[in-house]
C-alpha positions as CSV (number, residue, x, y, z in Angstrom):
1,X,6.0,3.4,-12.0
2,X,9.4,2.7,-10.6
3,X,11.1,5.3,-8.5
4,X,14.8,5.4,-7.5
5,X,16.8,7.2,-5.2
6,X,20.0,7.4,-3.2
7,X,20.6,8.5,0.3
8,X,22.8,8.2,3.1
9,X,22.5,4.5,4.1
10,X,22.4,3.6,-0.2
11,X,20.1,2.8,-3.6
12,X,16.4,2.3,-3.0
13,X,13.5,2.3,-5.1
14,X,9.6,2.4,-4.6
15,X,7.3,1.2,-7.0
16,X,3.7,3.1,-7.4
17,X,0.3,3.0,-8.5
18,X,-1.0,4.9,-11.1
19,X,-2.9,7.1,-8.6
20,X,0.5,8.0,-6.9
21,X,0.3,5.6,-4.3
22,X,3.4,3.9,-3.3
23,X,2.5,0.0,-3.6
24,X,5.9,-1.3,-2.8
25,X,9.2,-0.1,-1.1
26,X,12.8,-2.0,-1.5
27,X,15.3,-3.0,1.0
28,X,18.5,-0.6,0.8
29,X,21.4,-1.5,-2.3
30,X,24.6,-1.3,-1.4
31,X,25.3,-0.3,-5.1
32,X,23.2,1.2,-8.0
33,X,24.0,-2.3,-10.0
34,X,22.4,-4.4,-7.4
35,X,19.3,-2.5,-7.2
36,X,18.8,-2.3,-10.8
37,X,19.4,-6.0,-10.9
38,X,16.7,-6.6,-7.9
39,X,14.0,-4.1,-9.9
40,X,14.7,-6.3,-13.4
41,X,14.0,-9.7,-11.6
42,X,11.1,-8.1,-9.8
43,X,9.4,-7.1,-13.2
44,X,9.9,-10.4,-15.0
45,X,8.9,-12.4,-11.9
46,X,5.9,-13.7,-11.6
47,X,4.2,-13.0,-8.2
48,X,3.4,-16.8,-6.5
49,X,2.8,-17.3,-3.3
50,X,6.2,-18.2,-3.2
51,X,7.7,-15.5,-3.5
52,X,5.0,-13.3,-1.0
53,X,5.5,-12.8,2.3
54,X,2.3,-12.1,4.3
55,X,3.0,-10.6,8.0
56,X,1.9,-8.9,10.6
57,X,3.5,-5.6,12.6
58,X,3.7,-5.2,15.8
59,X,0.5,-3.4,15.5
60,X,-1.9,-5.8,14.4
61,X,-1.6,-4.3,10.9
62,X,-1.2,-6.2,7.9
63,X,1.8,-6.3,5.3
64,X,3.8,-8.0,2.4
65,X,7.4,-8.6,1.7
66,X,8.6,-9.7,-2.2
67,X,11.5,-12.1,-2.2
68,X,14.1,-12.9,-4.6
69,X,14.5,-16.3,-6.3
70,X,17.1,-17.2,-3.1
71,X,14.5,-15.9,-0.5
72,X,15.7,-13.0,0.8
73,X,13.0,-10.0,1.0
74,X,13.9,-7.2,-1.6
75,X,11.0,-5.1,-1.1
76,X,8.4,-4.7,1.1
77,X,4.8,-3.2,1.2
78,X,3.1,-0.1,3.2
79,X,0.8,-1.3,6.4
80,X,-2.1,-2.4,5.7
81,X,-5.9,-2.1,8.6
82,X,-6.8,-5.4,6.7
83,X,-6.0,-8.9,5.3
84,X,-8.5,-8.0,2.6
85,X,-6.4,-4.4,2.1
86,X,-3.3,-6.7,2.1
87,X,-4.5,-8.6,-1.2
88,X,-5.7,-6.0,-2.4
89,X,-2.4,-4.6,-2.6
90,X,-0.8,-8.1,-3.8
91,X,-3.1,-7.2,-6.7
92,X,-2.9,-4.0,-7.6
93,X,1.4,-4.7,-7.4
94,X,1.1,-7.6,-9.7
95,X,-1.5,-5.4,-12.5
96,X,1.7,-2.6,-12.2
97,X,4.3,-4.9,-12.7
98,X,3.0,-6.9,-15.6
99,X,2.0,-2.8,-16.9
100,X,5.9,-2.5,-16.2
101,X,7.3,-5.7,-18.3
102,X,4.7,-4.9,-20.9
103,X,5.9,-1.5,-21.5
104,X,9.8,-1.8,-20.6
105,X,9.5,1.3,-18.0
């Protein structure tokens, strides 16, 4: 499920799991346009290794960013305790998007 809102600083959206759990958070839109535009390419993407960015906080803790077809991070995941966690999530994002382009959400 995609998510969008609007608050001081702009457009954002989140995308979550069917269990309610936010998979995925995007960078702040400057306009509503843009961010529909980013959440279209992000469903008819496919998810390469590419276009995942695999990181690590200051923390120790392990995370994602999903770039755009010029590189620039559009969205970015929740922290995960492990690299296994991490992929896990790379997973569980790519089964909700391909739900997403399937279904036209």
């Amino acid at each position: 499920m995609v998510k969008t809102y609007f608050d001081d600083n702009g457009y954002h959206f989140s995308i979550t799991a069917p269990n309610g759990t936010t998979i995925l958070k995007s960078v702040t839109f400057t306009d509503k346009s843009t961010m529909q535009q980013a959440i279209a390419r992000l469903r008819s993407m496919p998810l390469a290794n590419s276009s995942i960015e695999r990181t690590t906080n200051h923390d120790g803790r392990f995370l994602f960013g999903v770039k755009d077809h010029n590189g620039r991070v559009m969205a970015h995941s929740l922290s995960y305790g492990s690299e296994a966690g991490m992929e896990n999530g790379i997973k569980n994002l790519a089964k909700v998007l391909g739900a997403l382009e399937a279904e036209g959400d």
